[in-house]
C-alpha positions in Angstrom: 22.2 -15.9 16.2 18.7 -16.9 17.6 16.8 -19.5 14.8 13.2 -18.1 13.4 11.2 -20.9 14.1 7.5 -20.2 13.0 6.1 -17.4 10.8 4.6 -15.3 13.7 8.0 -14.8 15.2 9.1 -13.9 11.6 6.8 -11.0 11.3 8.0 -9.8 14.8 11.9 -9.7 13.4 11.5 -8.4 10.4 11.6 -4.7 11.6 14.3 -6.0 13.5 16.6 -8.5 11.7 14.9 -8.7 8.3 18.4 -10.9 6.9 17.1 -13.7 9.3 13.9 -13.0 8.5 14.2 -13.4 4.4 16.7 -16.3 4.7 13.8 -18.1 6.9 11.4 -17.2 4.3 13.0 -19.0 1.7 13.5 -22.5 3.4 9.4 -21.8 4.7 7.5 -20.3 1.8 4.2 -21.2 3.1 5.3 -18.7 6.1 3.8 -16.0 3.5 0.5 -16.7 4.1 0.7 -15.3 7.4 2.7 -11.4 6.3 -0.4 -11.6 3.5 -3.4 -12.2 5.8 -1.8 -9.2 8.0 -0.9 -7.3 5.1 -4.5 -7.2 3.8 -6.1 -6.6 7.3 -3.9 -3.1 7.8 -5.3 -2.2 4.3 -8.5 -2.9 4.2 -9.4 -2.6 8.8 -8.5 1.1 8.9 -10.9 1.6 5.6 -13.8 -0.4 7.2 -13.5 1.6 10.7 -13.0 5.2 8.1 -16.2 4.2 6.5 -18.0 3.6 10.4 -17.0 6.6 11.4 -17.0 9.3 8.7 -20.3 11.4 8.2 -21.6 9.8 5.2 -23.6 12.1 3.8 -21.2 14.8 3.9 -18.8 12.3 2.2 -21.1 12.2 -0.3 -21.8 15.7 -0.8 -17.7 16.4 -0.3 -16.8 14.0 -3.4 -19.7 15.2 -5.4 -18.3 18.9 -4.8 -15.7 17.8 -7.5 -16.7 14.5 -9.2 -19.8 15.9 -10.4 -19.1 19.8 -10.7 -20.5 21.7 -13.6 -22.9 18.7 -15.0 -26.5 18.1 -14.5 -28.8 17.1 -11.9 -29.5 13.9 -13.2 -26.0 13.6 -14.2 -25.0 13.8 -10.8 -26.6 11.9 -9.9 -25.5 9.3 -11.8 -22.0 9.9 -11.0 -22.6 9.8 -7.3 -24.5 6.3 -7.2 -21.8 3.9 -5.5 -22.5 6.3 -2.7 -26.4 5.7 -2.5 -25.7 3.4 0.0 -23.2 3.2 3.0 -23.3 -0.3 3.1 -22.6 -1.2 -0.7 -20.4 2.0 -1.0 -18.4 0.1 2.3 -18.3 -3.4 0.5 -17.5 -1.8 -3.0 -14.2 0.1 -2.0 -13.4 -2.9 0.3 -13.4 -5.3 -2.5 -11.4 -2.7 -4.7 -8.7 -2.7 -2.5 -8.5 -6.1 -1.7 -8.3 -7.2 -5.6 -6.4 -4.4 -6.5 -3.5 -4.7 -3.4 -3.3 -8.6 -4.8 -3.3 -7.6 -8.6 -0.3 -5.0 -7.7 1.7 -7.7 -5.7 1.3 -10.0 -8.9 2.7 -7.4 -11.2 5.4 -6.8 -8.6 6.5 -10.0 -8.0 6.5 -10.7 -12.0 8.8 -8.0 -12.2 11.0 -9.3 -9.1 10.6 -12.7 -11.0 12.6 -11.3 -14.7 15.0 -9.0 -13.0 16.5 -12.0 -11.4 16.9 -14.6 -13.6 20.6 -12.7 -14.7 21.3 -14.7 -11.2 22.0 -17.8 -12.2 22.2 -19.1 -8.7 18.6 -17.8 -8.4 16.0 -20.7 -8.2 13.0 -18.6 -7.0 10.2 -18.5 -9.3 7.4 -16.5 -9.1 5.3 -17.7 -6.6 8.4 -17.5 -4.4 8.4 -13.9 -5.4 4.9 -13.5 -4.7 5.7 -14.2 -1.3 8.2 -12.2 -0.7 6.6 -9.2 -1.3 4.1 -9.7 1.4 6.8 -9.4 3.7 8.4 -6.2 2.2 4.7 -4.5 3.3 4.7 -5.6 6.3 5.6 -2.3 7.8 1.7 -1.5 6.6 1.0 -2.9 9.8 2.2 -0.3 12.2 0.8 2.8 9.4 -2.6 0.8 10.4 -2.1 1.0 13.8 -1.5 4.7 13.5 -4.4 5.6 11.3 -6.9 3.8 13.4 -5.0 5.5 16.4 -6.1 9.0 14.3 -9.5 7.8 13.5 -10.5 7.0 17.3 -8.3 10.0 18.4 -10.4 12.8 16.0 -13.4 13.9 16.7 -14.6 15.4 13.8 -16.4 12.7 11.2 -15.9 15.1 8.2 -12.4 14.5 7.2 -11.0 12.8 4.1 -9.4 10.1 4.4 -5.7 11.9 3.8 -6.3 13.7 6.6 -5.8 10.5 9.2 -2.7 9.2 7.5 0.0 10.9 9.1 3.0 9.8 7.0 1.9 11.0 4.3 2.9 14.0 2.2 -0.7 14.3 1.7 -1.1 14.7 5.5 1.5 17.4 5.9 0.3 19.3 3.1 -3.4 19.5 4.2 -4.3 17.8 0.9 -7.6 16.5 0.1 -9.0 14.6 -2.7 -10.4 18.0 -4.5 -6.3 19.2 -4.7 -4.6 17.5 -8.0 -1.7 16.9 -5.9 -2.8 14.9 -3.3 -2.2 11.3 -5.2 1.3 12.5 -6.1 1.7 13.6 -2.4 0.4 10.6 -1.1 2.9 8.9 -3.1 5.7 10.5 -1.0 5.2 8.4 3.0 7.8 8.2 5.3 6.9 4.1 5.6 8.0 3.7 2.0 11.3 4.0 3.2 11.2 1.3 5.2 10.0 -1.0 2.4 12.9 -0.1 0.1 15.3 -0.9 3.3 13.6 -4.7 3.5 13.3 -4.9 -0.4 16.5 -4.4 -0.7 17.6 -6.4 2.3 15.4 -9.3 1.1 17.2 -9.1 -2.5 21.0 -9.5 -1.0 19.5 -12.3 0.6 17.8 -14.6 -1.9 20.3 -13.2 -4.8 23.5 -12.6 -5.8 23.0 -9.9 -8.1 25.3 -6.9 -7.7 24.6 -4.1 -4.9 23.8 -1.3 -8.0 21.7 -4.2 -9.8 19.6 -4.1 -6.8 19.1 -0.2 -6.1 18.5 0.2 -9.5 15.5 -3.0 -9.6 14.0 -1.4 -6.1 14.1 1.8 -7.3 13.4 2.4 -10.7 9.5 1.3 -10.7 9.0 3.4 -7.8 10.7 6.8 -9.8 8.9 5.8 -13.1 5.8 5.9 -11.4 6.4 8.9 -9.4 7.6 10.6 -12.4 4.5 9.5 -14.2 2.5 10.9 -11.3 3.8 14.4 -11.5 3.3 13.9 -15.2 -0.6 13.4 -15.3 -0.8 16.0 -12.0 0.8 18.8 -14.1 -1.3 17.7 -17.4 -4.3 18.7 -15.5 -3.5 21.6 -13.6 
């Protein structure tokens, strides 16, 4: 069994031989800042280039079409002011993502953090945790890779944004942001299975918690909140 020396070769093996990968990661948790600084480039890159290349004043128009339907000129055009300019509307939604993607991690890892402690061989705290979970998105990278692939690939700069992600449900549905389905759609991507597969690796690895204890802590967020989802999309239908 070959070592994992440094954290770049670490990012390379995880789609490959993640148990090597999270046993590494546990001696070397400042490895983590290295799966984070990628993480947050494939999340926030492909919006910057989306933002570049879309037709911004048909973005405009196309979310005003059903943010600000049936209200009043000046209404409207109060709703549609983070779009009076590309440049702030860019910066905005780029600092969204980046706060929100690090808030989310938090309450992840918090939640990694008390589902473990029934290990009493479990010495990982939550900045340990915090860590982790960097690594469990890594597969984020490669979605990146293919959205950008769609963004150069397509000519036409007056598609939503769901319509360059590919493994989404979203995608294959032809769903936009004016259908109520499309954030319970987007909820369903063939990458996400992949993350479960190194959550759950990465859990066998730094625990000894049993193998339904684990299913049941990787998958039971993920079907609240899917289940919520549906929820709130049939409420409004």
């Amino acid at each position: 069994m070959n070592t994992i020396s440094n954290p770049l070769q670490a990012c390379l093996r995880v789609f490959t031989h993640p148990n090597q990968v999270f046993a590494a990661i546990n001696k070397h948790n400042n490895w983590s800042w290295i799966a984070f600084l990628l993480v947050m480039t494939a999340t926030l890159l492909p919006l910057y280039v989306y933002y570049q290349y879309v037709d911004f004043a048909w973005l405009k128009d196309f979310h005003g079409s059903f943010l600000a339907k049936d209200v009043s000129p000046a209404e409207r055009e109060i709703i549609l002011t983070p779009f009076a300019s590309q440049k702030v509307y860019t910066l905005s939604n780029l600092f969204a993502f980046f706060v929100g993607t690090i808030l989310l991690n938090a309450v992840i890892a918090a939640y990694l953090n008390v589902m473990t402690k029934s290990d009493e061989e479990n010495v990982n705290g939550f900045t340990d945790w915090y860590g982790f979970i960097w690594w469990v998105q890594l597969p984020s990278v490669v979605v990146a890779i293919v959205v950008l692939l769609m963004i150069l690939v397509v000519s036409d700069d007056q598609r939503s944004m769901y319509a360059l992600q590919p493994l989404s449900m979203a995608f294959w549905l032809g769903l936009d942001e004016q259908s109520k389905w499309v954030g319970f759609a987007d909820l369903l991507r063939l990458d996400l299975f992949f993350n479960f597969y190194l959550l759950i690796t990465g859990l066998h690895q730094w625990t000894r918690l049993s193998s339904l204890r684990i299913y049941l802590t990787s998958f039971v967020p993920f079907i609240v909140m899917t289940c919520l989802s549906l929820a709130a999309t049939i409420w409004w239908i």
